[in-house]
N, C-alpha and C positions, 0 to 999 in steps of 0.2 A: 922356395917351398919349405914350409916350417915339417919337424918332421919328431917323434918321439926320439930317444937318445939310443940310438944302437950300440954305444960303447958299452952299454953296459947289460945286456943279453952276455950272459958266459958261452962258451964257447962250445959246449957239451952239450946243454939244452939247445940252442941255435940246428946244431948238426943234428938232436931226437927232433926236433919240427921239418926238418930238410924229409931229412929220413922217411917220417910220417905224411907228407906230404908228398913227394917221390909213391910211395907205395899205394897211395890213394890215386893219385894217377893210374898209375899200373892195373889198377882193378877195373878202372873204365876204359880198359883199353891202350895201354901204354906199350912199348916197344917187347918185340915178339922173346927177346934174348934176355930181359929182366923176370918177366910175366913166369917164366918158369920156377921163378922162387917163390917161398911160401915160407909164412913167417915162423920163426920155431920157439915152440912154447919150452917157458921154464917154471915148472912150479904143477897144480896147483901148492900154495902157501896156505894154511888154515889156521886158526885159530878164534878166540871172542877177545875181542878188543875191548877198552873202559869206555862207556857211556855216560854222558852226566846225566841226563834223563832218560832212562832206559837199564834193563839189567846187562846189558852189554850187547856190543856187535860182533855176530858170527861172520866169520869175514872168510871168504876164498878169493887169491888174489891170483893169478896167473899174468907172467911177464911174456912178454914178445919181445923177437929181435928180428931182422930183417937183414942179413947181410952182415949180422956180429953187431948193427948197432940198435939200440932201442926205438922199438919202433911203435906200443900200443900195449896197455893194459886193460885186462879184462878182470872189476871186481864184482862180488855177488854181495854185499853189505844186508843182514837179516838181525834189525832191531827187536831185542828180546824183549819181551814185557812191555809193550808201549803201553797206554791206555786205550787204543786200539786193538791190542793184541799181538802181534807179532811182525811185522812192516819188512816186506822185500824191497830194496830196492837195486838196479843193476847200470853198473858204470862203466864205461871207454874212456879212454883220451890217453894224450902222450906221457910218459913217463923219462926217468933220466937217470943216469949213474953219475954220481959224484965223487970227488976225492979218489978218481983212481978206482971204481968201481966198489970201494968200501962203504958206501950211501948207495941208499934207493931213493927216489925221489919222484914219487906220483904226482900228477897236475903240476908240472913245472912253474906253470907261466901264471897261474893263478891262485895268490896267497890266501883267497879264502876256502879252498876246497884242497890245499895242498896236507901230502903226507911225507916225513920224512920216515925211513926206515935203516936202521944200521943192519950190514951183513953182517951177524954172527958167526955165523960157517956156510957150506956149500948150500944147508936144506934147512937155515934158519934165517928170519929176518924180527929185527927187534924195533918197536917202534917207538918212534924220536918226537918233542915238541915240536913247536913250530922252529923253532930257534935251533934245531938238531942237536938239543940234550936228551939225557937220558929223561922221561917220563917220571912224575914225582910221584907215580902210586907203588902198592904194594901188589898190587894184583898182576899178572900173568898179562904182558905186552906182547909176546912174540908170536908169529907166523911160524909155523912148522911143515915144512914139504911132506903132503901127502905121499908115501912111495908106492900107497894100494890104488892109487887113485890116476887115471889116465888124465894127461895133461888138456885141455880140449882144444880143438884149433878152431881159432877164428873162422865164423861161418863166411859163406861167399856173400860179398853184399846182391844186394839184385842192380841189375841192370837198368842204367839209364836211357832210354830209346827214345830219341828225335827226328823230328820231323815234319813231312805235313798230313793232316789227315783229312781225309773225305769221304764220301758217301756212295757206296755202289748200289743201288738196290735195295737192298737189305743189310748190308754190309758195311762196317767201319774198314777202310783201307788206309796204312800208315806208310808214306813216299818216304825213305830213309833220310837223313841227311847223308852228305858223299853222294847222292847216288846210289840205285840198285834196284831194287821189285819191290814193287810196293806189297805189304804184307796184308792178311786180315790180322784186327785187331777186335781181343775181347775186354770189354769192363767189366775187372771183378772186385772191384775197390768195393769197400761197406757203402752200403745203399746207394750205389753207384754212385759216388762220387764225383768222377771223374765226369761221367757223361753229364751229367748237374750243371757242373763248371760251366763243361761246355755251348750247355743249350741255356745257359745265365750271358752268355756271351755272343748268340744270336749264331751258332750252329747251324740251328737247322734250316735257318734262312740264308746264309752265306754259302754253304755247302762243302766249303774247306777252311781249314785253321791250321796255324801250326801250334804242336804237341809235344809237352816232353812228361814221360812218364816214367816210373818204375814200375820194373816186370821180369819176365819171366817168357822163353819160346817152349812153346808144347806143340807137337804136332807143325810145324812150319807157319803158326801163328803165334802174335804176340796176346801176351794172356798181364794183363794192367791193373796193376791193383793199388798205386800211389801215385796221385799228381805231382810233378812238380812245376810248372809254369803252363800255360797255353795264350795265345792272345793275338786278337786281328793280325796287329803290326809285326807281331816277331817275327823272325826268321833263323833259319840257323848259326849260333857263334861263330866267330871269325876268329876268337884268341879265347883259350881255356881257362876257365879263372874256377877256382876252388868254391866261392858260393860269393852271392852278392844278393845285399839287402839295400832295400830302399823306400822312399817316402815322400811326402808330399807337405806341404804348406807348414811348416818351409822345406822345400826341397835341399833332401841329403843321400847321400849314398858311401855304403860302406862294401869295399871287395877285395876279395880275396885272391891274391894270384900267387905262382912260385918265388916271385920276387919281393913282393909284399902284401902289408895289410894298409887299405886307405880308406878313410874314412873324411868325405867330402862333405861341402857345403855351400851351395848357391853362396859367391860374393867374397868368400872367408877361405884362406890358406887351408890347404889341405895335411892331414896331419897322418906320418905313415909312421911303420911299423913292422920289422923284420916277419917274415910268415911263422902263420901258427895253425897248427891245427886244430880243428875243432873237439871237444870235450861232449861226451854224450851219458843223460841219466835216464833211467825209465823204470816204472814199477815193474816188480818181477814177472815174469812172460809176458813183458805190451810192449814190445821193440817198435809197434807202430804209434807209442806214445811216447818217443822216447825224446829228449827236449836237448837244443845240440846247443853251447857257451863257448865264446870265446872273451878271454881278458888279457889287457896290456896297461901296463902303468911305470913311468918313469917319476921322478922329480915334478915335473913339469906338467905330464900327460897319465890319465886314465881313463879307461874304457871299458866295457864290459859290454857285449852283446850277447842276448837270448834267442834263438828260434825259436820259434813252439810250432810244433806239426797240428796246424790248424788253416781252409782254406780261406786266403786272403785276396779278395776282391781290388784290384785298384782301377777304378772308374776313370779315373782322368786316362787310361790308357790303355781302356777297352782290355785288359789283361787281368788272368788272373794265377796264383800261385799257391804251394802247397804249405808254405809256412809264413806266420806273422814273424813278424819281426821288433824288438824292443835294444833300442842302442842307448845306455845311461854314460852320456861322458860328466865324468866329474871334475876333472882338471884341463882344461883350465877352467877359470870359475869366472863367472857360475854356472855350479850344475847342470846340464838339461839333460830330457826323457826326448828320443825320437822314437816316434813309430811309423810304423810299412809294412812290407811285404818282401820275403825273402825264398831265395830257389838255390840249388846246387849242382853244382857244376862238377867236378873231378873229385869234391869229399865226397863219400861214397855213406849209405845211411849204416848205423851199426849193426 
């Protein structure tokens, strides 16, 4: 099995995706004795950083840790002066300490959206090229720890709830997976969404399907407001995987589990990749637009996958799901563009 080059993932970034990964479990329900920790913020960090097109970005960075190891950053990036006007937008993903915790290191795993930052002191962070030099301008790089300002904690993600769903009456009923009572369930997805899906996929003629949704329990019913998969054939997982994407003509499939990243292809060696966690962008307050990246690249091997929370039809399997999907491998060559349809599993939305 051909595989990307693991010797050369460091050691520190490898342990922030462990990390991040482990804790994305936890939130969908992982072991009762972990689940009591909660990640603890350091910062907010503020400052306006150099823009090359733009009068600068107002940045608020807040770090996470999980257990003393890095676990998730939360930034607010607010481009001053576009030609738009003023541009929110709002980012997640793993982060990393370097050299002995003297380096900060945003988007580890992905050299086009990466930031380096040097610790100055305990309530300052200075920021670095790509190359971890000092920055060749004359303006004003540093992050400064707000000390009026309350650190914010990572909000709870929403709950992913599985199962099968049916028709009582009047009534949408959702049969757990495991086992347990089956609940009422309400659609509150924008212009019902979810229900769309469903009667696109012969619902209300069938009269049961199996359903995985994000939500929300109010009153001892679930209350649904983001698809993530539904379809004749599914049934409940058997092994947890972090999210997986897939496609058709030619048939490929990319997933994610705690062991790895694999990205397959009818006929052709499959090509893996130590785990990563997902990277998340969205305009300022649309967390339900918010578009989720993962990238790996060795010598040899590069990859880049896009989510986009948009709902994605795949005909050939009577199924359907809440995000398309876009996988560009560029190495080995030549290039190609896959598309599909993609759902999540244990990464949790931001």
């Amino acid at each position: 099995m051909g595989s990307f080059a693991f010797g050369r993932w460091r050691t520190e970034l490898r342990a922030a995706a462990c990390v991040a990964l482990a804790a994305a479990g936890l939130a969908l329900g992982g072991a009762a004795s972990a689940s009591a920790q909660a990640p603890v913020a350091d910062g907010p960090y503020v400052g306006t950083l150099p823009c090359a097109d733009c009068a600068g970005i107002r940045t608020v960075l807040t770090l996470y840790t999980l257990g003393g190891q890095p676990y998730a950053y939360r930034m607010t990036a607010t481009y001053l002066g576009t030609h738009d006007g003023d541009r929110t937008e709002e980012r997640m993903g793993p982060w990393a300490r370097v050299d002995d915790g003297k380096r900060v290191r945003i988007e580890p795993f992905n050299e086009n959206a990466r930031q380096n930052f040097r610790r100055v002191d305990a309530n300052t962070l200075a920021l670095l090229d790509r190359q971890d030099k000092p920055v060749a301008t004359q303006q004003d790089v540093t992050l400064k720890r707000d000390t009026t300002a309350t650190a914010p904690r990572l909000s709870t993600p929403p709950t992913l709830y599985r199962g099968t769903l049916t028709r009582l009456d009047d009534r949408l009923m959702l049969a757990p997976c495991g086992g347990g009572k089956a609940v009422r369930v309400y659609d509150v997805s924008p212009e019902a969404m979810i229900t769309a899906a469903l009667t696109d996929l012969g619902f209300d003629k069938r009269g049961r399907m199996y359903l995985e949704a994000h939500g929300t329990t109010r009153e001892g019913a679930l209350v649904l407001h983001r698809l993530n998969r539904a379809g004749v054939e599914m049934s409940c997982p058997k092994e947890p995987v972090a999210f997986r994407a897939q496609g058709n003509e030619p048939s490929w499939g990319l997933v994610s589990t705690r062991e790895r990243v694999s990205f397959m292809r009818l006929g052709e060696t499959a090509l893996n990749a130590p785990p990563l966690p997902l990277s998340w962008r969205w305009p300022g307050g649309r967390g339900d637009r918010a578009t989720a990246t993962i990238t790996t690249a060795t010598e040899s091997s590069a990859l880049t996958a896009v989510l986009t929370p948009r709902v994605c039809r795949d005909t050939m399997a009577d199924a359907v799901y809440g995000f398309t999907a876009s996988v560009r491998l560029e190495r080995p060559t030549p290039g190609r563009e896959f598309k599909g349809c993609a759902f999540l599993g244990t990464s949790p939305l931001p």
